[in-house]
C-alpha positions in Angstrom: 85.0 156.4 19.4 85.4 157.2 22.8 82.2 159.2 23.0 80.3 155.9 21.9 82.5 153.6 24.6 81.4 156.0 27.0 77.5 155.7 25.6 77.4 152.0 25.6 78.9 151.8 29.4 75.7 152.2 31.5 73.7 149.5 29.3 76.8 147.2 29.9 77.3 147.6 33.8 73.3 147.0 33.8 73.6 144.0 32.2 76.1 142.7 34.4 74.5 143.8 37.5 71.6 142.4 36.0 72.7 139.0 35.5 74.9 139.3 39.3 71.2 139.7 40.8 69.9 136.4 38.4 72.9 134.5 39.5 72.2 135.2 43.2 68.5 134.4 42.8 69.4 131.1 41.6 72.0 130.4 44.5 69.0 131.3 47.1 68.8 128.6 49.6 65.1 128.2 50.4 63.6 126.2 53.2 60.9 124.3 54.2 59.5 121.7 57.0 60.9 118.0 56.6 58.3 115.9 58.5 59.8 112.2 58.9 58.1 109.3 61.7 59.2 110.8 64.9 61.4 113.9 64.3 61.1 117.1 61.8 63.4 119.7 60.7 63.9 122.0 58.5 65.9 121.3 54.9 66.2 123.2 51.6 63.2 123.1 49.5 64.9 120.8 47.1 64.6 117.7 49.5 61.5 116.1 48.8 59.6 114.2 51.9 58.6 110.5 51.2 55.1 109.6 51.8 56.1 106.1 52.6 59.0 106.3 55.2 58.7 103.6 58.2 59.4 104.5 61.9 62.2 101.7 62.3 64.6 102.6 59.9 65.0 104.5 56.6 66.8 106.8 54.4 66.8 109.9 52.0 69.2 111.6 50.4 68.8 115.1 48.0 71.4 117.1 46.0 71.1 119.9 44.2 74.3 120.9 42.5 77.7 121.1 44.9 75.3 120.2 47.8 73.9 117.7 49.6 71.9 116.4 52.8 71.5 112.8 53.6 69.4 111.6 56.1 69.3 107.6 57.7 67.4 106.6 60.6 67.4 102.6 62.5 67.0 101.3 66.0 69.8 101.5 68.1 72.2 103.8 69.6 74.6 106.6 68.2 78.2 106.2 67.2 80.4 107.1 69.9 83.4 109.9 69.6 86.1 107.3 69.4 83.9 104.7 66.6 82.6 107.8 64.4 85.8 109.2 62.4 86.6 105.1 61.3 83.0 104.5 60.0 82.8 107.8 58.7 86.0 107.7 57.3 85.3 104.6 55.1 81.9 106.5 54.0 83.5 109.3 52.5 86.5 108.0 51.0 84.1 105.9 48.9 82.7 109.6 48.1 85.8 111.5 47.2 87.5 108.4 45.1 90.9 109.1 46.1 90.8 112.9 47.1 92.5 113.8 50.0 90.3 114.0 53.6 90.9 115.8 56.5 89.1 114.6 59.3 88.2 116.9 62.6 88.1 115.3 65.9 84.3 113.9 66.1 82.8 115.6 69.8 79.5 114.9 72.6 77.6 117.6 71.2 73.5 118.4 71.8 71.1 118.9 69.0 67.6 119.7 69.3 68.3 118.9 73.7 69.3 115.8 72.1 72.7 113.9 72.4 74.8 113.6 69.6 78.0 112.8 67.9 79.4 115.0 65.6 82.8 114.7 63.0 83.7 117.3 60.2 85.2 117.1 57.6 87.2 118.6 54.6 88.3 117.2 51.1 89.5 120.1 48.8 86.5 123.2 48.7 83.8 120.0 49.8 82.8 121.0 53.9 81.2 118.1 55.3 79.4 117.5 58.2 77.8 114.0 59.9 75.6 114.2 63.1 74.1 110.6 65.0 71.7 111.7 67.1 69.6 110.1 70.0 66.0 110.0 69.2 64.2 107.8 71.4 65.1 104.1 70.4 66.6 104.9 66.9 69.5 107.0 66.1 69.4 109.4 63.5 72.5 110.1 60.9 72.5 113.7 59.3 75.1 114.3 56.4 75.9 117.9 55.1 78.1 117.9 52.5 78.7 121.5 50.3 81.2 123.6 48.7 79.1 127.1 49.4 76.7 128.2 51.6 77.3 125.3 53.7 77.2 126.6 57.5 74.3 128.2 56.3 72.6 125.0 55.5 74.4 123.1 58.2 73.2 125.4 61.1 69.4 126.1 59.7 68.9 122.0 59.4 70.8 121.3 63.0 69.4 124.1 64.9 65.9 123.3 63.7 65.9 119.6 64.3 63.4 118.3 67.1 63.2 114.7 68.1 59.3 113.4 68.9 59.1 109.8 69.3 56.5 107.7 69.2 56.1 105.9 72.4 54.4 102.7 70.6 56.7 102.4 68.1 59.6 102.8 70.3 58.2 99.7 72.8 57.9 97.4 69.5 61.6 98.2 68.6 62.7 97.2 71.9 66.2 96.0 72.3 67.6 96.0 69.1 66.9 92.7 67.8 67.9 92.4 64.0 67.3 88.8 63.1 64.6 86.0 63.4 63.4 82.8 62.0 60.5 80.9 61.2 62.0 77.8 63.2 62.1 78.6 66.4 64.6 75.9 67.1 67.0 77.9 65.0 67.6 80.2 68.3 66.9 77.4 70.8 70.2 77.6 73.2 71.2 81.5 72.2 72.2 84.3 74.5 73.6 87.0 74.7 77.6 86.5 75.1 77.4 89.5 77.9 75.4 91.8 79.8 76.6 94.7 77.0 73.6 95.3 74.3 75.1 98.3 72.4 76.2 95.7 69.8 74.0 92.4 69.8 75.8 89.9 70.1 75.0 85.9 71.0 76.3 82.8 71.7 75.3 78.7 71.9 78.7 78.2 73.7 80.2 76.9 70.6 79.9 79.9 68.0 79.7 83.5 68.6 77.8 85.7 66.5 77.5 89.3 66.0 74.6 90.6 64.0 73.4 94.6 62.8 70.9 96.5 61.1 70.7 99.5 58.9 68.8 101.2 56.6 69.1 100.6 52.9 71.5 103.4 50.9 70.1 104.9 48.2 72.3 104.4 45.3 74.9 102.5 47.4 73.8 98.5 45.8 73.9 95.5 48.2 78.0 94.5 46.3 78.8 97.4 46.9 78.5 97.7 50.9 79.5 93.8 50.5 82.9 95.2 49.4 83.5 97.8 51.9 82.8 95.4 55.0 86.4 94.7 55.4 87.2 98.6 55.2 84.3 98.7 58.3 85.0 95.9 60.8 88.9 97.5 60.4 88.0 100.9 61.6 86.5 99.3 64.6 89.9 97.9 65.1 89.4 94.1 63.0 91.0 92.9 60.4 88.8 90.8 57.9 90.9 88.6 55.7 89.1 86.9 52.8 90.1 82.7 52.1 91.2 81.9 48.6 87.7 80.9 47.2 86.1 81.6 50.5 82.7 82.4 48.9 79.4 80.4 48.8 75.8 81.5 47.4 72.9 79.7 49.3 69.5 79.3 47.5 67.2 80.2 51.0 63.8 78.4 51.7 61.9 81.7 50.4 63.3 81.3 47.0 66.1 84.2 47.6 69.9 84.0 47.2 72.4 84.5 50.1 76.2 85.1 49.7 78.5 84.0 52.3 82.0 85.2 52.4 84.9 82.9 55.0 87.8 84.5 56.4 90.1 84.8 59.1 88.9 87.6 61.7 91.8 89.4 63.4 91.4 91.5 66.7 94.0 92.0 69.7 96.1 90.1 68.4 94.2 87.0 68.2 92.9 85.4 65.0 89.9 83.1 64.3 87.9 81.7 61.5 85.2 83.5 60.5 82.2 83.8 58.4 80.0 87.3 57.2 77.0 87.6 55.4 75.3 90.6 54.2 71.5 90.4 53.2 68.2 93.2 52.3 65.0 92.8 54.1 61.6 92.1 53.0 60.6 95.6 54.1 63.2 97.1 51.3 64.1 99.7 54.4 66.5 97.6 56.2 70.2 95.5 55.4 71.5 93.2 58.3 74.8 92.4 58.7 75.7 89.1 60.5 79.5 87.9 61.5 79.9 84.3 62.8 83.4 83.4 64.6 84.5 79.8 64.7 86.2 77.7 66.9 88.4 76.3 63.4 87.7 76.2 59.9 86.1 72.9 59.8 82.4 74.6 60.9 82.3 77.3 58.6 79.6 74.3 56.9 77.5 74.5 60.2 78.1 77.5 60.4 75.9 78.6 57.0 73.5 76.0 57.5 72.7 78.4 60.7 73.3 81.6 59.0 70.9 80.8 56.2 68.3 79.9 58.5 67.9 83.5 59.9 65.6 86.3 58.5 65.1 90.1 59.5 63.1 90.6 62.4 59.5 90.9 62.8 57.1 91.6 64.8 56.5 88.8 67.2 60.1 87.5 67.0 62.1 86.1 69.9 63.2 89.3 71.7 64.9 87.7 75.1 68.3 86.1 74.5 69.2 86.1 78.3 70.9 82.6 79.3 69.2 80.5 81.0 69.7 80.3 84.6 72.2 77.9 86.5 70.6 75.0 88.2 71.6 74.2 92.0 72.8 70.4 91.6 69.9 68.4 93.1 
């Protein structure tokens, strides 16, 4: 019997070394060139390019097995060191469904001569990675997330990125400005509440709202994100508390619905009425997020009336929110 164990050896360590070589083939990373408006890099094979992507903002997102790469552009700066780990904090608990996270300190790094902010991460064997870099007038987001191979896929897609804006483009983004409305009355009186326009923010000396963009999440539906807002405006240091029955859907002029949520906004210390609404626009690309904070409860009415008389921005839109000028007395 032993002469035959001894016989049938070689076939068997061939067969394993076979399959060890199949195995490997099959956890091969290839790569290839991801062209998207206004910068390129390079991604595993298995992320397709869209034909369809828009300069201003979009998204795209690939996974093949245990890894991932997400992608999401949109006007506007980066997230600075101290804003990242809270935003990207919320994002990834919604990933790992209670798992426990370790978050690195995010850091000023420079991709592709670009700037950036970068914040790793760990949840178990999962290695994540999230990178918001300047590119022209949009920033763009880059997720890594992996159990193996993942510095490999990490360092081939950051080292290769390049950032080529399109000058046009860039000049029709402008300032950021994410809303408009097709009564120009609506923003009569508006500006800006101060010279600051990394977050845009306006005022008719009564009501002070605070409006964003971003691009639409794949997979992530509009109730979703709607439930996570509180979890957002708290890591940049709020607190979002939702009224008892303080919700109101708004048939809109263009036959779409509207929900409105009313609250109390707390921040330093202080705490105000407050109403957020969360909407998709018409380009399917982008989701604005608008937070109006009121003087007392009593205008949260006036308040929607406004709210639901604002749209995405479009070309053309008002794009100057500066006050207007004092008058000498005559």
């Amino acid at each position: 019997m032993a002469h035959d164990r001894r016989r049938r050896q070689p076939p068997l360590l061939n067969a394993l070394a076979v399959a060890a070589l199949a195995l490997a083939a099959c956890d091969k990373l290839d790569f290839h060139q991801v062209e998207l408006p206004g910068f390129s890099f390079e991604a595993p094979t298995w992320m397709a390019v869209p034909k369809d992507a828009q300069y201003r903002a979009g998204q795209i997102e690939a996974r093949k097995g245990t890894r991932m790469v997400v992608v999401t552009w949109q006007a506007g700066g980066i997230m600075t060191p101290e804003e990242m780990p809270g935003a990207i904090g919320v994002a990834i608990e919604q990933v790992a469904r209670g798992e426990q996270i370790s978050l690195g300190p995010a850091r000023t790094v420079t991709v592709g001569g670009q700037q950036a902010t970068q914040l790793d991460a760990t949840s178990g064997s999962v290695k994540v990675t999230y990178v918001d870099i300047v590119c022209g007038k949009r920033s763009v987001m880059i997720g890594v997330i992996a159990v193996s191979k993942f510095e490999t896929m990490r360092d081939r897609i950051l080292g290769s990125f390049r950032c080529d804006p399109d000058p046009g483009r860039d000049a029709e983004i402008g300032d950021v400005v994410p809303i408009g409305s097709d009564d120009p009355a609506t923003l009569a009186g508006w500006h800006f509440t101060d010279a600051d326009r990394e977050v845009f923010a306006i005022t008719n000396d009564e009501l002070v709202a605070v409006f964003g963009e971003t691009a639409v999440v794949e997979d992530v539906g509009i109730d979703k994100l709607r439930t996570m807002m509180p979890a957002f405006l708290g890591a940049g240091g709020a607190t979002f508390t939702p009224a008892d029955g303080g919700r109101e859907t708004r048939a809109l002029a263009d036959g779409s619905r509207r929900i409105f949520e009313f609250g109390d906004l707390t921040t330093d210390g202080e705490r105000m009425s407050a109403v957020t609404t969360l909407w998709e626009c018409d380009d399917h690309v982008r989701l604005v997020f608008g937070l109006v904070v009121l003087p007392d409860a009593a205008r949260r009415g006036a308040a929607v009336d406004w709210l639901a008389r604002l749209r995405c921005s479009r070309p053309g839109d008002k794009t100057s929110f500066e006050p207007e000028p004092e008058r000498e007395p005559e």
